[in-house]
Structures are given as C-alpha cells and as structure tokens.
N, C-alpha and C positions, 0 to 999 in steps of 0.2 A: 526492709523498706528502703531501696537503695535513691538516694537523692538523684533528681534527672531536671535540665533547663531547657524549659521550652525553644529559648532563642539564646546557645550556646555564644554565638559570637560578641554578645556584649562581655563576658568573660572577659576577654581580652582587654579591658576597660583595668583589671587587676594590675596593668604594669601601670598604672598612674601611683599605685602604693609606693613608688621611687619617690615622690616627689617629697613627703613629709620626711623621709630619711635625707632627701639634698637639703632640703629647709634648714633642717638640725646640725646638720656636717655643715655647711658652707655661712653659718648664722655670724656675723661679725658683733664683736660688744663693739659700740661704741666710747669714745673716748671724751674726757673727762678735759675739757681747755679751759686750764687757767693766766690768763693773761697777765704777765708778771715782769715788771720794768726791766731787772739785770739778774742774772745768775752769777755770777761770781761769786755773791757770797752763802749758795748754795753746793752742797756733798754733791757729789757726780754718784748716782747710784746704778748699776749695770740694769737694761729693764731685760725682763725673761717674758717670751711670747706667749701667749696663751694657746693650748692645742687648738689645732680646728679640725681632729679628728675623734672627740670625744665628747657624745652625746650627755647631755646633761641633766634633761627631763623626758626620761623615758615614759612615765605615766600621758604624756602631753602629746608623743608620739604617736601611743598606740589608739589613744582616744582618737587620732587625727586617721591613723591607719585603719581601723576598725570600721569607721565611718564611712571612707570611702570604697571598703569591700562590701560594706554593705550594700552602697547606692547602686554597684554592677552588680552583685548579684540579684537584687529587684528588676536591673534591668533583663536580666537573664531570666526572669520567671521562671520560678524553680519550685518545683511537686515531688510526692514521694511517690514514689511507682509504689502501688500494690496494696498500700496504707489500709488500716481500717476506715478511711474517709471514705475512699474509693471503692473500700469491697464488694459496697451493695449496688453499685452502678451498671451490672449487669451488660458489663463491658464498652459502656459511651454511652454518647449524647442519643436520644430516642425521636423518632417520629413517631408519635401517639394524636392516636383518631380515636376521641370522645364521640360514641354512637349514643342520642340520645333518641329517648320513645316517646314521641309528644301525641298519639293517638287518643283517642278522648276519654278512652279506659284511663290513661294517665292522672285523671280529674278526681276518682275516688280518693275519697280522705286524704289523707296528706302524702299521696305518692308521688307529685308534680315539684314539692316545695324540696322533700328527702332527694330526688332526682337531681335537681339543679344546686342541692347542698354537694352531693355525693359529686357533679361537673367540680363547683369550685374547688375540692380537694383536690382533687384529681392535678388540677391548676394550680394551686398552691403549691404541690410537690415538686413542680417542675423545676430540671436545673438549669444553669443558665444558658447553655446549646440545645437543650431538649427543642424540639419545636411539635406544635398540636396543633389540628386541625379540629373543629365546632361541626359535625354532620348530626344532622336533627331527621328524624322519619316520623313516617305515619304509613298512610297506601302510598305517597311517594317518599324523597328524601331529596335535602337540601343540603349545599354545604354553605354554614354560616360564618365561620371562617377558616383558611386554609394554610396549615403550615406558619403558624406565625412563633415569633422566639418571643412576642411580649404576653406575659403573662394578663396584661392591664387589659388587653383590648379583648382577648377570651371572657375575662370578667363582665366587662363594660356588654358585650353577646348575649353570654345568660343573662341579662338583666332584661335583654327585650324579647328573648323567646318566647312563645306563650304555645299552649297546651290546642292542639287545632281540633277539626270536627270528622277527624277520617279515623278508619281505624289500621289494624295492623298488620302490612305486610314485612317482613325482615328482609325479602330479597332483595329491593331496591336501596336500602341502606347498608347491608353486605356487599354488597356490590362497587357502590363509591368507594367504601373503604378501604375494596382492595386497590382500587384502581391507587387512591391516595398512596396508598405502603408500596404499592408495587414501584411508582415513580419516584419512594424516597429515595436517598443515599447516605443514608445516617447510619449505624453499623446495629442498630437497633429500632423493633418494630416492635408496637405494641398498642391492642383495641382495644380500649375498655367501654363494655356494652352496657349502657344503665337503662332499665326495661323492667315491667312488671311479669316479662317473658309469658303471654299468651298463647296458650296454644294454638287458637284458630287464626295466630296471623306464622305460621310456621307448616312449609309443606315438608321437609326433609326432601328439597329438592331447590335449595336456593342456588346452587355449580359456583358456590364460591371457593379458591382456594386460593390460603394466602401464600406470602414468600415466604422462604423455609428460616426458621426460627420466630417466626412471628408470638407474639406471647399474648393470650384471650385472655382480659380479665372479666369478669360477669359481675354485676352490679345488679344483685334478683332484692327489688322493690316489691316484689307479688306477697299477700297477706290475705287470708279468706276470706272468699267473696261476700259479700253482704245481701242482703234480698231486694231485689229489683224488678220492676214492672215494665211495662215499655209496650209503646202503641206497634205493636208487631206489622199490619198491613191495613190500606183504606182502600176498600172495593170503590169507586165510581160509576155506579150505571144509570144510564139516560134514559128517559123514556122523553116521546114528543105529544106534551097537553098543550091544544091548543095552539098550536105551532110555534109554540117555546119547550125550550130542553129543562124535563126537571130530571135532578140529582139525585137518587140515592145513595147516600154515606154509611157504606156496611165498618164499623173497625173491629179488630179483630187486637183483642188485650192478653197479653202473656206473663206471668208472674215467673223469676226463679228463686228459688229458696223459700226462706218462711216455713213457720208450721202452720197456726192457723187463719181461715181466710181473711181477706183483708177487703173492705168496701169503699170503691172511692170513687170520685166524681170525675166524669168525663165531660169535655164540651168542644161543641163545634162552634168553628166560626170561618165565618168566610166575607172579604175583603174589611178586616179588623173587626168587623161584629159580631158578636157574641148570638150566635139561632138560638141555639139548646143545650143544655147539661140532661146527663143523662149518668145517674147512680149505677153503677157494676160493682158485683161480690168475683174478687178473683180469691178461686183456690189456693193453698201453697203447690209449687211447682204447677201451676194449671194454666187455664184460657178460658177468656168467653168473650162472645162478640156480642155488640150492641148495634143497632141498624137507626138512625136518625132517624129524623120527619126531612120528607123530599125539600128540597128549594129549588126555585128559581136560576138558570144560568143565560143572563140577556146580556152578558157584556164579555170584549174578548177578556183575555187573561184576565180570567177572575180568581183571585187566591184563597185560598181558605185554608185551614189546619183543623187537627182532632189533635187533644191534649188531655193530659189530666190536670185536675184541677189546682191540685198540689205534687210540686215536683220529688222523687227519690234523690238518693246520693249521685247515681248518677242520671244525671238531670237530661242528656242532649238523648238519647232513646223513648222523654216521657212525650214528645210532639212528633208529628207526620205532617206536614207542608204538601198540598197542592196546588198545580194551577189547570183551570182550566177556559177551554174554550168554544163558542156556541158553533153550531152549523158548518163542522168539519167532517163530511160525509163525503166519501170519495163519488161524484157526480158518472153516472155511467150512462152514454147512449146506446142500445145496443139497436139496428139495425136491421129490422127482418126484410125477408121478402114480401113483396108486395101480391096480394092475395095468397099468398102461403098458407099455411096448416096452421090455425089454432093455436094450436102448442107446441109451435117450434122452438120458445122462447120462452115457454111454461114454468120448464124445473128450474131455467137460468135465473129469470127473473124474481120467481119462487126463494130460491136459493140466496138470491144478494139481499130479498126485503126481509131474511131473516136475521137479525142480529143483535146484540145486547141491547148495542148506543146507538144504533140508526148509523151503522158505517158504511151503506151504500144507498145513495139516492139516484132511483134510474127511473132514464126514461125510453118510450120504445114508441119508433118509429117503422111504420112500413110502407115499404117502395121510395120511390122519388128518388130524386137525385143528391149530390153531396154539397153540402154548401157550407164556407167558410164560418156563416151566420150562425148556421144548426151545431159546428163543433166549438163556438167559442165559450166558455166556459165548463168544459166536458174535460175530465180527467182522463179517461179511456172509454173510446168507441170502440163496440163488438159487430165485427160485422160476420153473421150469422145466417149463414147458407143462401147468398144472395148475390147477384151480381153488382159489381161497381163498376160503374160508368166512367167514361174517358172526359178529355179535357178538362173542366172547371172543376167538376167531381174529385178528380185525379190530383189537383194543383191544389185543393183545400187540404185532399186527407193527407198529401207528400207533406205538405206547411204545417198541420196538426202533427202528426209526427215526431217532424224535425225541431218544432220547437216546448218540445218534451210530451209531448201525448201517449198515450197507450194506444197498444192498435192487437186487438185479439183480432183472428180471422177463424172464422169454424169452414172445415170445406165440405160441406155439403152435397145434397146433388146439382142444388143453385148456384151453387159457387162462377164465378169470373170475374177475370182479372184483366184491366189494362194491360196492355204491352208498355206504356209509357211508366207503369210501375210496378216492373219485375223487378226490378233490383230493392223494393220496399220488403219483399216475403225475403226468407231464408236461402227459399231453393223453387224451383218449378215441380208444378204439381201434376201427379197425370189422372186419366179418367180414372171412377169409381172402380175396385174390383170387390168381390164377396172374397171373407177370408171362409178357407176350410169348410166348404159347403155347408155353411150355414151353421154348421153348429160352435162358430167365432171362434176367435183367438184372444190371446189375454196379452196382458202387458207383462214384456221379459226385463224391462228395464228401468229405471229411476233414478234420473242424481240426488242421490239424497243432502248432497252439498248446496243445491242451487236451493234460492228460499222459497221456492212454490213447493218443494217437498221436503223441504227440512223439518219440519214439524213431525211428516210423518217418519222419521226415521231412529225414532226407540222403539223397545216391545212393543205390543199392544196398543201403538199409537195408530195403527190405521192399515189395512190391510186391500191391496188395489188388485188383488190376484183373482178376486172374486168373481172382478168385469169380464165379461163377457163383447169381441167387439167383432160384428156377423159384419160389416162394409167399411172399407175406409181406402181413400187415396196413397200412394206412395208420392214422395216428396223427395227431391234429388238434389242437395244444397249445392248451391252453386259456389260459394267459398267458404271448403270447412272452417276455415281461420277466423272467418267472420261472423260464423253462426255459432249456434251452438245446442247443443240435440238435450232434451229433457227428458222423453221416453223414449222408451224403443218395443213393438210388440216382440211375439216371442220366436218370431220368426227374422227378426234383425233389422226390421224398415221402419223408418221414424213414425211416432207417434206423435210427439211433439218437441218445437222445435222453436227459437227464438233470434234474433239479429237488433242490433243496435244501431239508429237511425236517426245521425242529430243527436238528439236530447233526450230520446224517446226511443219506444220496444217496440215490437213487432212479435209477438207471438203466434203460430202456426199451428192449427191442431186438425191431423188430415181425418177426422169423425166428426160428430155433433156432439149435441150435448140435450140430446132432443128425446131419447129414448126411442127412436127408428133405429137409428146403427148402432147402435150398441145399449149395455144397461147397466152404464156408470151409472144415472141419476138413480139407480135401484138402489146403490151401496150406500154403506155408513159415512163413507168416506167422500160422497159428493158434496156437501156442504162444504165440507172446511177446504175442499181441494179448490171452489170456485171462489172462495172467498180470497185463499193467497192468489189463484191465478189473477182476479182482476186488481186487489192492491199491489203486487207486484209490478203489473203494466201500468198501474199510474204512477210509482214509482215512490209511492210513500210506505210508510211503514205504521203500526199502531201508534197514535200519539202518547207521548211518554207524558202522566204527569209529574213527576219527578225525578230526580236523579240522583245517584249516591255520591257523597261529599268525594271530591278527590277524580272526580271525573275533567276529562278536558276536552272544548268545544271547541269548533272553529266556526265564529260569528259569518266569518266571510265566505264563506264555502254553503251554498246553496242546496249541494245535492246532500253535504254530507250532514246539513244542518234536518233536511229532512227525512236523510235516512236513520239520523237519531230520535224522529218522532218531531223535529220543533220546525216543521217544514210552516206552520203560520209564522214564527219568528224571522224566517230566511223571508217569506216574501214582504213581510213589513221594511225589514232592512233592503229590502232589494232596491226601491225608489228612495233610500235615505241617503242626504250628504253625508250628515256628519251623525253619529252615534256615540252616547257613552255607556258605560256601564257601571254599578250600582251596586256593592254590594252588600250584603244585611248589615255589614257594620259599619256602612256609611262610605268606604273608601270609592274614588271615581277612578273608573280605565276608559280610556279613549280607545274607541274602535273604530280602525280605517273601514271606509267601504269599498274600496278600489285598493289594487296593489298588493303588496305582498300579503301570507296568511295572519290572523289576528286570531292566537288562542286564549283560551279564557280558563283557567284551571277555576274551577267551580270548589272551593275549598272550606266553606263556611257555610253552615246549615242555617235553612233560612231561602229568603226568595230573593234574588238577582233581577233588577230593575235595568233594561235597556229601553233607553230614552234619547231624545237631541238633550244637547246641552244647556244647563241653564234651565230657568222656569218655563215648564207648557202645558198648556189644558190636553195635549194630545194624551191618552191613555196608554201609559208605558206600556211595551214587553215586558214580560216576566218568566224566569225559568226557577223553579223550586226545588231546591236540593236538601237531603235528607241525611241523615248516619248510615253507616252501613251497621245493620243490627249483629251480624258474627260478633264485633268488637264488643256485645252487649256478655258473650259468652267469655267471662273472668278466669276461666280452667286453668291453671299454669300449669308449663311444663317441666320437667327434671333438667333444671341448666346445665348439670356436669354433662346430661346430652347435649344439646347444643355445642357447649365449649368442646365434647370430642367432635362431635362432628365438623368442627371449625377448629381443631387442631393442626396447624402447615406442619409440612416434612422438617427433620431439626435441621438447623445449620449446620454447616460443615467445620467439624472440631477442627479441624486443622487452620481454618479463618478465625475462628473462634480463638483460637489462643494465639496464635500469630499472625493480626492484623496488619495488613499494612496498607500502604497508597496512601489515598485521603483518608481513609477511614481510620489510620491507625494515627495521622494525625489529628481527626479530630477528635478520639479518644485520650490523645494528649494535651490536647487544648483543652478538652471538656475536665480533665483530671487538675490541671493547673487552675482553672475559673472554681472550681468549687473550694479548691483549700486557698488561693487566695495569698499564698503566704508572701508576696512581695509586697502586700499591704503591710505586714509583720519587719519585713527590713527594713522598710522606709521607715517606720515609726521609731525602730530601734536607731538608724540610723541617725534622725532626726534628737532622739536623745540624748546619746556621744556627740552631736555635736552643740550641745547647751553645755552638754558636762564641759566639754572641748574649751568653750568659751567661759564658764564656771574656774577654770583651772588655769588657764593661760591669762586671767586678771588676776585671779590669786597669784600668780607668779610674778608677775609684773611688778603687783604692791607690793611683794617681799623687796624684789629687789632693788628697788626705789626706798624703801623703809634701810635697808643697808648702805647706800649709797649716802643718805642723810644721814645716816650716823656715824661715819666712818669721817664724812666732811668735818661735821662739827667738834 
C-alpha cells in the first residue's frame, strides 16, 4: 500500500521545517540589568558566553517540527494506493443510472415502497465522485434527475415519484440509459434495474448495447401473482329509437388465478350516475360477460365507465372508461343518374345502411345539377355512373373537395367529366371496353398497405379473387407521383385509383358497383370493402372511445386528431381561442390553438377534460383513457436472462489496469475523497500544536521559577 499525494507540490512546503531549527540556534537569553552605583568595590569576574550552537529543548523542537510536516502534508492530500479502502471501488468514481419500473403492476402489495427503498440504498452507497442519474419507465421513460454528485437531491426525487397508469415497455428505458453511460466519462459504468421484470413488457429485441464494461445490476421485486379480475373489454353498439342513439354495454370480465368462483358486483355508470349493477359469477382462471339495459346518448361527450363494485389488489384493471358521442355517422351523398336503372345504387346504398352503430347516413339524389347547397354538410359525395356538368356544378364539387370532401367516382357507362376538372380524377379515362369476351377478369392486385384494404390482408380475412369483372374503363394517370393505384385487374390496367386534392380524396374506380359490370356485390367481401372505401374518402377513421394510458395526442393537429378517431374533438377546437386541459387528477395544461404543435401524453386513467379556461356552462371535450391490460399479466421473467442479454463487451484490461488521462486522475481524486486522511493530519497537527503550547509554558515557568531563586 504504497503512500501517493494528490497535489505533490505542496511537499515543498517541508523546507519550512528550517525554521523551528533557526528559532533554537539563533534564540538569545536575555540579560539580567542591574543597576548598581560604583563597581570598584566589586571582584572583576571573567564572563564565558553562552553557545548559540546548542539546542536545548529538543522535545519543544520536534513538537514544533512535527506540526508543521503535518500541515504540508494535508496540503498534499495523500492516499494509499491499492488499500483495502480502495479495493472494492472497482477501479473509480461510477456513473450509475437507477432504471426504476413505475408501471401500475408496480402498485401490488408492497413492490412500489421495496423499489424506492432498494433507489435510496443504492444512493446511500454512493461515493463522493460517483455521480447517478434518476430514469423512471413505464410505456415511456423519463429522466428525473441526471448525473448529479449530490446524493440529497436523488433523495429529495424518490420522494415525489409516484407509481403511474401505463404499463411495461423496457425498451424505452434501456435505451436512455444507454444513451446516459454512453455520454459518461467516469472510468466506470454501471445500471441498476429495479422492476418486478414482467414479461409482457420484454420483446428480446430491445438493440440496446452498452459501453464495454458496463456492470447490470438487477433489482427482481417480482413475487407470485395473486388472483385478479379486471373489466377486460366494453362493446358499445347503437341502435337509432326514435331518433336518439341508445347504447348497448356488453363487458366482458376476466379472472386470473384463484380456485374457486368468485361472485361480484358490476355497475354502470355514465356521466357520474350509477344506471345498473349487475351480479357476475367468475370462474377461476375464466370469463363471462354481462350485457346492460340500453340508455340514452343525447349529449356530446357523454362519459360513462363499467367497474366492479369492489376493487382487487390491483385496483387500475377493475374500471373501463368511455366517452361517447351522438350523431357521428359519416353523411354520404351519393349521386345517381337521372332516370337511370333502379338499382344502380341498390347494393351501395344497401351496403352503407348496414352497420352496427348507424356509421353511414345517406342520401341519394338523381339528375340535376351540383350545387354548393346540396354538398354542404356531406362527408363524401359518390358520383355514380352519371355525368357532371360544367360551370357552377364544376366550382361547388372542385370547393367540396378542396376543403376536405370525399369524392368517389364510379365510371359507368354514364360517366362524364368536365374538361374544367380533369386534373380533380387521377388520370383520364377512355371509353368502355369488355374484358375477355365476356367471361371477365379478376383483380391481379391490392395494396394491402393502403387502409381501404388493410383489413383484408391476413388469412381468411377476405378473399377478392372471387369477382368476376365482364366491362370496365382503362384509366391513364396523368402524374404517377401524384396518384396513386389501389387495384390493378389481372391483366395490369388500373382498377382503382386515388389523388389528393386540397384537403380531400378523389377516388377513381373504372367499373360500378352496380352488378351490371361486374359481381363484386355477389362476394363476401362487398360489405366491408364499401364500407372502408367511403370512411376512407371522408377521411375519418372509427371513433375511438378510448385510449390506452401512455398514448400521445396532438390537440392541434386536425387531420391527425381525426385520424385517431377524435375527429369531434378537432372540430370543437377548431373555432376555440383559447383551450385547456384537464386532467383526472385535477392538473391544468394550456393548449395553444394556432402555432406550433401542442402534445398531450394522455398518462393517467380516467377522462381528460378539454375546455376554455376558468368557469363555463359550455360542455367540455372529453377523451377517456384506460390501462393497458398486458401489464394485468404479472408472469416474470428469468432476470439472469435479461442481465445476459444486457451484458456489454468487457473492457479493455489493459485500461483497466493502466488508467490514465482524466480518468486515472479521477481515480486518484476519487481514492483520496474516500479515505480522507488530511482530515487525520490536520487534527494530529492541531494536537502537537497544544502540546507545543503545553510545553513551551511549562518551560518558560521553569525558567523563571530558577531565575527567582538564584536572585534571592
């Protein structure tokens, strides 16, 4: 354990030890005057000098020299290399990232309180160079504090963390962390993960890796699951009595664990009222659903929830939150020809009045002209194997359009089109031809990417091969860049075809939909294919009524607000100055309505109130956010996986034992701060110099006590 000085140059300080040896050598007695009238009748005695090169109190010396080797060597900060103090320091000062699991699994019995026990040690341990970062996850991750040397303000952190309502992804918290270790410069790295380590928040594909030596410590708070219920899903479907929306609430109640059944009260309620309870027997490890009595939906954003009566251990899975809203059916014109066929319009129409919750209200017009009147409040006009007229005709449907309309066009044998809006279709269209003498062609293509046929693109989700299509136009886009082709038959010429215009679609489909040219409406598959093609061209999507905790919205974003389903929420906000938001536990956010984006991380279960500020009879917005149920599944996994597969490549031994640069001096700094020992010199120091003082009065008194007596 060879002794080493942080800051050698005070050393030098050791030539001041001259001084107490000049002090001694050069020390004069003084002299003894007596004032005495005549000598004469005094002996002449010879006087003999006194040396001034012989020390007389050497104790008085060394106490004085001692003292001041001490004070330079304190200044000198001096540690032992290699010490048992040192050993376990695992070579310096550490950057350590505390991963803590605050996902609402966290909430069972006392894994939240052992968590933030298991943070403080952690803190406690630290030495005085170490520095830690506070990173906290759920579905996302936070960093709550970063890289700090005081142990006081980590402390002061865990006190106000709290356990949130998301549940568990690792990758997003793996991730910061490396980013943290990667930007340290401390000669040591090191995670410690504190988590109940679930396994549905773990894909074995998180692509983290850390710097090499990095050290995983695991902190597995997981302990057998306990038996748990939890409102699994609430069907919502509408029917129209009377021409108000009533609600059926199907829920659907899932038990895990347990032996045997267990029977407990459910109730609905909606905008804080209690409708109905409703007694269910769950199985162990089972399910059963119960179906309400219908209610009333006459107001917007109406809220409601399905709960059980009495909550389990884990409590945020026993409620499901809705919101909903009345008289959101996507409005459809569709457009016939004027004395046309009967049933040109049959299976279309057919086809959109069939649906759960009433999601398509149409109406159907034939002949006449196009008028700005007839599309103002119309989602998506169909115009269905007819001609469209020029001028005012032409200036309504460009206007409808452009400021966000749907525009289907079927090309029939009616079909015609302005010249004034050719550049509205995709491409130009040519006359009728028959495919394949009559005995049709089928469709050779589908993006199964685009969302009018994304649906169909698992197994046995829908099969289009079936159709048969005996006449259909070819279409010739005029800028592929700008269109974009959705079928193609099986001979390579579009089928169907789309362009963006303004605000609004334009969809192109060169058959009908009529059962003359072809016998789509024969298949399985014409229902649902007509139902995404016209909510596609209005541009909405199925209303969501809620959303899983840890989702993020942008209030200010109109298209994007309704392609999440809360397309009523964007246009309430659309004419709002000023907006806040509201959330279940009371905190306010201010949402700009103009200007840059305004996200809203949706992070607490429960219903979110956007409103103006301050007190108003207007009837807030509401969006309802729920748990993600996965996190309901408590399964752990084997952490010594984890920790390998988050094991970095080792450090390089040869760094390893021969540090240098900064890092080997702050291995030196960090070795001197923990042993401290120049607090040990001073003190000592300070003690030789009482004794110092102790000793050099005792001296003085002697020699003064001999002086008196030698007089008298």
């Amino acid at each position: 354990m060879p002794l080493r000085f942080l800051v050698p140059v005070f050393l030098l300080g050791l030539a001041s030890l001259v001084i107490p040896i000049v002090v001694h050598l050069t020390r004069k007695r003084k002299a003894l005057v007596v004032e005495f009238p005549s000598l004469m009748f005094l002996e002449r005695v010879p006087f003999q000098a006194e040396s001034r090169r012989r020390i007389h109190h050497w104790l008085l010396l060394l106490l004085r020299a001692l003292a001041v080797a001490l004070i330079v060597a304190a200044f000198a900060r001096p540690f032992l290399q290699d010490s048992e103090i040192t050993a376990g320091m695992a070579g310096g000062p550490r950057e350590l990232v505390i991963l803590l699991d605050r996902s609402y699994s966290m909430d069972v019995g006392d894994h939240w309180e052992r968590a933030v026990g298991a943070a403080r040690d952690v803190v406690g341990r630290m030495g005085p160079l170490d520095r830690a970062s506070l990173v906290v996850f759920a579905r996302n991750a936070d960093v709550v504090i970063r890289s700090s040397l005081e142990g006081s303000r980590l402390l002061a952190a865990l006190d106000t963390v709290r356990v949130s309502d998301e549940s568990t992804a690792y990758g997003p918290g793996l991730k910061l962390a490396q980013t943290i270790l990667e930007e340290a410069d401390l000669p040591v790295r090191e995670l410690v993960l504190i988590g109940d380590f679930q396994r549905g928040g773990w894909t074995g594909d998180e692509g983290v890796v850390f710097p090499p030596g990095t050290v995983v410590t695991p902190v597995d708070l997981s302990s057998p699951a306990p038996s748990n219920r939890m409102v699994a899903s609430v069907s919502l479907v509408r029917e129209e009595r009377g021409g108000r929306d009533r609600v059926y609430a199907t829920a659907r109640f899932t038990r895990v664990g347990g032996e045997d059944p267990e029977s407990v009260e459910t109730v609905l309620e909606v905008d804080g009222m209690e409708l109905e309870r409703r007694s269910v027997t769950l199985p162990a490890n089972g399910a059963a659903t119960v179906t309400f009595d219908p209610f009333n939906l006459s107001q917007d954003f109406t809220r409601g929830s399905v709960r059980f009566a009495e909550t389990d251990e884990l409590a945020p899975d026993d409620v499901y939150y809705f919101v909903l809203s009345p008289g959101r059916a996507v409005r459809v014109l569709v457009l016939d020809p004027a004395g046309g066929r009967g049933a040109s319009s049959l299976f279309l129409t057919e086809a959109l009045s069939i649906s759960e919750d009433r999601a398509f209200e149409v109406q159907v017009r034939a002949g006449g002209g196009i008028s700005s009147g007839e599309l103002s409040g119309v989602d998506v006009a169909i115009v269905n194997d007819r001609p469209v007229p020029g001028g005012d005709a032409a200036v309504a449907l460009r206007s409808f359009v452009e400021g966000g309309g749907g525009l289907v066009v079927l090309m029939g044998e009616g079909i015609r089109w302005p010249s004034e809006l050719a550049d509205l279709l995709p491409g130009a269209f040519t006359e009728p031809r028959d495919r394949r003498s009559g005995r049709g062609g089928r469709l050779g293509y589908l993006d199964y990417t685009h969302p009018v046929f994304e649906i169909f693109r698992g197994p046995r989700s829908g099969d289009f091969t079936g159709a048969r299509f005996f006449r259909a136009r070819e279409l010739q886009l005029a800028d592929p860049e700008a269109s974009r082709i959705l079928a193609r038959y099986d001979d390579g010429s579009v089928a169907i075809a789309e362009r963006s215009v303004g605000e609004g679609q334009v969809l192109a489909l060169t058959s009908t939909l009529d059962g003359y040219w072809n016998d789509l409406a024969q298949q399985p598959v014409f229902l649902p294919f007509v139902h995404q093609l016209v909510r596609y061209a209005s541009g909405r999507t199925e209303v969501v009524s809620s959303f899983p905790a840890g989702q993020v919205i942008d209030v200010t974003d109109a298209r994007a607000m309704a392609t999440a389903g809360l397309g009523e929420v964007a246009e309430a906000l659309a004419g709002a100055e000023e907006r806040v938001a509201v959330t279940p536990s009371g905190e306010t956010l201010v949402l700009p309505t103009e200007g840059s984006a305004h996200f809203v991380r949706l992070q607490e279960q429960g219903v979110y109130e956007i409103r103006p500020p301050g007190n108003s009879d207007i009837r807030p917005l509401a969006v309802a956010v729920n748990v993600d149920l996965a996190e309901a599944d408590l399964t752990p996994m084997d952490v010594e996986e984890v920790v390998a597969s988050l094991a970095s490549a080792p450090a390089d031994e040869e760094s390893v034992q021969r540090p240098g640069g900064r890092e080997a001096r702050l291995l030196r700094e960090d070795q001197e701060r923990r042993q401290a020992l120049w607090r040990f010199l001073l003190l000592g120091a300070f003690v030789l110099l009482v004794m110092e003082t102790l000793v050099s009065n005792w001296i003085s008194r002697s020699g003064a006590r001999r002086a008196f007596n030698a007089g008298s």
